[in-house]
N, C-alpha and C positions, 0 to 999 in steps of 0.2 A: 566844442572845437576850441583848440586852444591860440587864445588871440595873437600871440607871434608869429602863427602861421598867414593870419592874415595881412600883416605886413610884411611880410617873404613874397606874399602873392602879387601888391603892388607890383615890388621892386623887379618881380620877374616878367610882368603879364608888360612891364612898360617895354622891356625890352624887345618884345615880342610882339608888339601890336599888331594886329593883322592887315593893316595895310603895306599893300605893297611886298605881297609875298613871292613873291617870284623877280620884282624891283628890277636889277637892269641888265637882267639877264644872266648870271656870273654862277649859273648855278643849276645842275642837270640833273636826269635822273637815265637809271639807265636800268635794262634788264637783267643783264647778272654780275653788275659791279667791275666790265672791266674797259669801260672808253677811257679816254685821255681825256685830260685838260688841255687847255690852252697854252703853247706854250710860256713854260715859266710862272704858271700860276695851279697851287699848291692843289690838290682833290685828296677828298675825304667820301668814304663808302662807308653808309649806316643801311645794317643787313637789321630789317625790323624784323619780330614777329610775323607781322599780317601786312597787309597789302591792301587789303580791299576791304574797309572800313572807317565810320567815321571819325574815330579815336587816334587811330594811325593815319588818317590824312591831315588830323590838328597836329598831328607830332612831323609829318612829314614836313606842313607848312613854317611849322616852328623853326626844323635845322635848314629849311631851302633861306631864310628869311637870314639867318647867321649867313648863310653864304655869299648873300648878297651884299648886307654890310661888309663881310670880312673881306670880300674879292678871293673869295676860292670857288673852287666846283663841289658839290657835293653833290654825289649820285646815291639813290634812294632804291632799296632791292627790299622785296620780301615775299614771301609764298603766299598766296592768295588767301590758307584760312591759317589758324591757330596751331593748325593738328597735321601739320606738313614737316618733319621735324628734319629727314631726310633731306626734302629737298632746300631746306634752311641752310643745311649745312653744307650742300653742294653750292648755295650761294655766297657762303662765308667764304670756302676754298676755294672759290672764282676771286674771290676781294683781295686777300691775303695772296693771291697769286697776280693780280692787275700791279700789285708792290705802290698803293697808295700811301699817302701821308699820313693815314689813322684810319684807324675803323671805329665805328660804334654798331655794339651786336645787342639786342635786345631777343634771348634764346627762348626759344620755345620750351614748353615742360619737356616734351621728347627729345630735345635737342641737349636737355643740361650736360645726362651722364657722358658723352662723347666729346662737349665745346672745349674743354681744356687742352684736350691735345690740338685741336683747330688752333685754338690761342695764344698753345705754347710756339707753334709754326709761328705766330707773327709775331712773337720775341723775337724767337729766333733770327726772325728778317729784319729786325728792328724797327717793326711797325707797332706803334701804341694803339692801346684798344682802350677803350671806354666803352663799359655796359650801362644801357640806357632801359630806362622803364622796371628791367626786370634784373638783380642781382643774379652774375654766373656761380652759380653755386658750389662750394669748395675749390672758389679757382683765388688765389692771390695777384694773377696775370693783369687783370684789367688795373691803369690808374686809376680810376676813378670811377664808382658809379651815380649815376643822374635818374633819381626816381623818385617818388612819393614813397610816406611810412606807411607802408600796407597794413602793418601790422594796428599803427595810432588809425587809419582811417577803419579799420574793424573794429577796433574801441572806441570808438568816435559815432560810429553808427550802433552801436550795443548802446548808448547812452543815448540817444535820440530815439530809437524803437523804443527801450526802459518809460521813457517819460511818456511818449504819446502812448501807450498803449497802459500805463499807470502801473508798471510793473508788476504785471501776473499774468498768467495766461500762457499758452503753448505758442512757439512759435518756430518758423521753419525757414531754413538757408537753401538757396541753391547758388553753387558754388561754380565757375565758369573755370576749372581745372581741380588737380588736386597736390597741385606744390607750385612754387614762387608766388607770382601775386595772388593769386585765388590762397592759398593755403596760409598765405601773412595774413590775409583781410578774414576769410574763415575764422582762422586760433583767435585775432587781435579780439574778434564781434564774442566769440564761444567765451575768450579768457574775460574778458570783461565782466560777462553775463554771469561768471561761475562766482566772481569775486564780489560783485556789487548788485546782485539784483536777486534772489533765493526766491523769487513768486515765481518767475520764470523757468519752465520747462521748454529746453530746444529738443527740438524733434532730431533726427541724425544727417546731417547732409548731406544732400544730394548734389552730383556731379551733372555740369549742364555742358559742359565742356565748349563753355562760349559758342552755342549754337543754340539758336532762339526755339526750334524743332524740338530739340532733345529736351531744351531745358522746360517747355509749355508740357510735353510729357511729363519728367519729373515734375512740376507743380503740378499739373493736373492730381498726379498720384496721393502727392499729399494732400492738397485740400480732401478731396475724395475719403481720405483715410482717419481726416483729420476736421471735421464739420466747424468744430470750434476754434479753428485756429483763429488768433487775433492780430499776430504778426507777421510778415515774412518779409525775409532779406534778399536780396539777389547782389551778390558780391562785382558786377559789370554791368553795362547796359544791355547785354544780349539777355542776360540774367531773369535781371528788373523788370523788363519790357516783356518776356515771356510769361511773367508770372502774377504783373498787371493784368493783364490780356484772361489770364487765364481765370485770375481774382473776378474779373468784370463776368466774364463767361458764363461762372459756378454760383456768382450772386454772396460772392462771400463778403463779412465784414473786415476782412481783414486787413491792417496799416502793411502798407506796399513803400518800402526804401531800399533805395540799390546804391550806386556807385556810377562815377563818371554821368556826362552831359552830353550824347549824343543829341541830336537834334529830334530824334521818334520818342527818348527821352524827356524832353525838356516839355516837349507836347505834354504828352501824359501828365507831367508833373501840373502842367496849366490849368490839364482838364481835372485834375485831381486825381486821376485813377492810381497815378503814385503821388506820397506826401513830399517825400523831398528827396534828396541824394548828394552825394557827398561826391565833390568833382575833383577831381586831380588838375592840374596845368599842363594838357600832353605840350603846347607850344611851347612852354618853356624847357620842359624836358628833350627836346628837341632841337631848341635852341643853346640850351647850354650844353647837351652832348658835343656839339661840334665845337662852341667854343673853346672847350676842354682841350680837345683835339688838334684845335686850330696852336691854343698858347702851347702843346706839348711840344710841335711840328716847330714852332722858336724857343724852346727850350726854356721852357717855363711849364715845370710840375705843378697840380694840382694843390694845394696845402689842405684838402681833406680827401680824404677814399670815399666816404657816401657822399655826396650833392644832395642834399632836400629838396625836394618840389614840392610848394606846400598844397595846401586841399582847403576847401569851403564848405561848409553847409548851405545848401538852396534849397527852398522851396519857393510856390507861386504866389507865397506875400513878401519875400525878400529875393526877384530876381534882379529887380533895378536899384537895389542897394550897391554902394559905393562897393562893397568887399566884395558881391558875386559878380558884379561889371566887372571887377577889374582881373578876375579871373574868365568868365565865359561871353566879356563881351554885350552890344546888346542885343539881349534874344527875346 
C-alpha cells in the first residue's frame, strides 16, 4: 500500500468522524429525491447505487454528517440492490426534476450506457452533478468525481495475495460486476499479477454480481474444480464473505482477501477465515461528495475532476493501528 495514501486517509476519516451523524438535525433523507428544504436553506440529492447495505450506510452516514456541518438538507435515494438499474434511474429523473442544488449519482453498471443523457437534463437545468464511489463512464458532465483507485486497490491486493501465498500457485477472483468498480479492481489484481508475479496462474473470473448467493455458487464451482487452489480474491464484501464461507465449507487451504470493511467482514477477518482486506473510506467519499456540491452551489469549482479516497490494508494483527483506526474506526 502506498504510504501517501495513508495520510489522505487521516485527513479525510478526521473530517468524518462518526460521531454525531445525523447532529442537529439539518439533514434528511427521502424516498425519491423530491421534498423541500427548509426554507432558504440549500438540499442536495445523492442517488446511490444501493440502499440497503453496510457500505452504502457508511457512505450515507459520511454525506448526512457534511450536511450537518454545512447546514443544508441532503436527501439520500437508492434502489434496494445493485442490479436495479432502471429503477436508479427513475430516481435520478425524480432528483433532476425536484430542481435541487446538486446531485451526486453513484450509477449502477446497468445504469452507465443511458446516465449521460439523465446528466445532460441536469446541465441543462443548471444543476451540478458529482459522481461519487463510481466514475460515469464516457460522460464529461459531472464536476468532479469522489472515489477510491480501484484499479491501485486491485494492484494493491495482487501484491499482498503475491507475498502470502509466496508467489505460485492457482488462484481465483470473484468479481461483484463486470464494469466500473468491479472491473477497475479485477484488471488493477489481473494487471499486477501478469506484470510482477509469473508463478501465478489466475483462474478466469467469475461474476458474483455483489450477491453473496450467486457469488458462494460461483466459489463453490471453482474450489470444486480447482482442489489446489491457494488463493482467492473477492473484489467487495458480499464477494469475500461468500467465498470465506465457502473456503471454510470445502476445508480448503486457500488465503481468502477481498475488499472493503463490512462489519460480517471484519468478523471473519478476526476469526481468520479471511487474512485481510483492503478498505476504501465510504464516509469520506460521502462526505466529500456533498461538500463538492455544497462549494459548487457558492460558486467554487472543484480544481481536480477525480477526488481520491484513499484505502488501507487490515488485517486482525493491524486493526488497532493508528492507519486502520483512522480509517474503520474502532472495531
Amino acid at each position: 500500500m502506498r504510504r501517501p495514501l495513508i495520510g489522505m486517509a487521516l485527513v479525510l476519516m478526521a473530517a468524518v468522524s462518526a460521531a454525531g451523524c445525523q447532529g442537529t438535525g439539518t439533514t434528511s433523507t427521502s424516498g425519491d429525491g423530491g421534498s423541500s428544504a427548509p426554507a432558504g436553506q440549500a438540499r442536495f440529492v445523492l442517488v446511490a447505487k444501493a440502499d440497503a447495505s453496510d457500505y452504502w450506510t457508511a457512505v450515507k452516514e459520511g454525506a448526512m454528517k457534511a450536511g450537518t456541518e454545512l447546514g443544508v438538507t441532503v436527501e439520500w435515494v437508492g434502489p434496494a440492490t445493485e442490479t436495479e438499474p432502471d429503477k436508479q434511474l427513475q430516481q435520478l429523473d425524480s432528483a433532476i426534476n425536484s430542481k435541487p442544488a446538486g446531485i451526486g449519482f453513484a450509477p449502477q453498471d446497468g445504469a452507465q450506457a443511458q446516465a449521460d443523457t439523465y446528466l445532460q437534463k441536469a446541465k441543462d437545468a443548471g444543476i451540478p452533478v458529482v459522481a461519487f464511489d463510481t466514475p460515469v463512464a464516457d460522460s464529461d458532465i459531472p464536476i468532479a468525481t469522489v472515489a477510491s483507485d480501484n484499479k491501485q486497490i486491485g494492484a494493491d491486493a495482487a501484491k499482498q495475495m503475491n507475498d502470502l501465498i509466496g508467489g505460485k500457485g492457482k488462484v481465483g477472483i470473484i468479481a461483484h460486476g463486470e464494469v466500473g468498480t468491479a472491473a477497475d479492481r479485477r484488471d488493477g489484481f489481473i494487471d499486477w499479477m501478469k506484470a510482477n508475479a509469473p508463478g501465478v496462474e489466475l483462474l478466469p473470473t467469475q461474476n458474483g454480481n455483489s450477491d453473496q448467493a450467486e457469488s458462494r455458487t460461483k466459489a463453490a464451482g471453482v474450489l470444486t474444480a480447482n482442489p489446489d487452489l491457494v488463493g482467492f480474491f473477492g473484489t467487495d464484501d458480499d464477494s469475500v464473505i461468500a467465498i470465506a464461507e465457502e473456503v471454510q465449507e470445502k476445508g480448503s487451504k486457500a488465503v481468502v482477501i477481498g475488499v472493503d470493511a463490512s462489519p460480517d467482514e471484519i468478523r471473519l477477518v478476526k476469526e481468520g477465515k479471511i487474512t485481510g482486506g483492503i478498505t476504501q473510506n465510504p464516509g469520506g467519499i460521502g462526505y466529500q461528495a456533498v461538500k463538492v456540491l455544497y462549494d459548487a452551489s457558492k460558486g467554487t469549482q472543484p480544481t481536480e475532476k477525480n477526488i481520491v479516497s484513499p484505502a488501507v490494508w487490515y488485517t486482525k494483527d493491524n486493526l488497532t493501528s493508528e492507519e486502520v483506526v483512522a480509517v474503520l474506526g474502532n472495531v
